[in-house]
C-alpha positions, 0 to 999 in steps of 0.5 A: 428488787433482788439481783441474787448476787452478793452485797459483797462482790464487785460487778461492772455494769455496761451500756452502748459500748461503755462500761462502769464500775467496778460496784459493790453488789449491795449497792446495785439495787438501789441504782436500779430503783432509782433508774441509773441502771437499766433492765437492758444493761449488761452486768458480770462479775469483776472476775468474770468474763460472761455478760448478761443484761441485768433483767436476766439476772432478775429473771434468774435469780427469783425463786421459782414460785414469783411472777416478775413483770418483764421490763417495759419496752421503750414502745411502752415508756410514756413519751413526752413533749416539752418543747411541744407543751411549752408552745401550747402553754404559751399559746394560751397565754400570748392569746390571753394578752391579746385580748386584755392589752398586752400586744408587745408582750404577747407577740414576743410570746408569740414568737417564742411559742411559735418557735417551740411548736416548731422544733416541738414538731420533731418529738413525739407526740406532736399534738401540743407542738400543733396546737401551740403552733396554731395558737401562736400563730393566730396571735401573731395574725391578730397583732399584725392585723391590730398594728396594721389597723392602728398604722392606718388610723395614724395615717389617716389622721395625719392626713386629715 
């Protein structure tokens, strides 16, 4: 991506209040690609006093035939949800040593699970982070019902 300013100037580059810098121009590029300067942040010239967001200064600088898509908006970014992801996934796992014997196991997954699902519940998208809470907690009725039943059994033969 072209920023049609020269390789050999120096330019700072601003963001939320704080700037950085000085860069070399040909080095801009390839911060851009690789995301560590964004379409939003500022930009000027070392010399200079006038601030413009690096999109404009794509915009700006293409020649007048090109089409250049406008950045993506952070509407537009794919949102994701560790912490909601990694309460589903372990959901599914506490379940599985549910069934084949892995009850002191899977209740500490459980609970951990539940935990992620839980702060999961304030990030976006929330689907994971319910379906993990869900899983999670059908683990954790299930063992306490297992551990119940087998307290009462013990109960019952001691009596006996």
């Amino acid at each position: 991506m072209s920023f049609g300013i020269q390789d050999d100037g120096k330019y700072f580059v601003a963001r939320d209040g704080t700037t950085y810098g000085p860069y070399r121009g040909d080095a801009l590029p390839a911060m851009y690609a690789a995301k560590q300067v964004l379409s939003t942040d500022l930009i000027s010239e070392v010399s200079g006093t006038e601030w413009i967001t690096v999109a404009q200064a794509i915009a700006t600088t293409q020649p007048s035939g090109s089409q250049v898509a406008p950045p993506p908006s952070s509407a537009e970014r794919e949102n994701s949800n560790g912490l909601g992801l990694a309460s589903f996934v372990i959901g599914i796992v506490s379940f599985s040593l549910t069934f084949v014997g892995g009850g002191c196991v899977g209740i500490f997954f459980a609970l951990l699970g539940l935990a992620f699902g839980v702060f999961g519940l304030f990030r976006s998208p929330r689907g994971f982070a319910i379906a993990g809470i869900i899983l999670n907690g059908i683990t954790v009725l299930l063992l306490a019902l297992a551990a119940l039943g087998f307290a009462l059994c013990c109960i019952g033969a001691a009596a006996a």
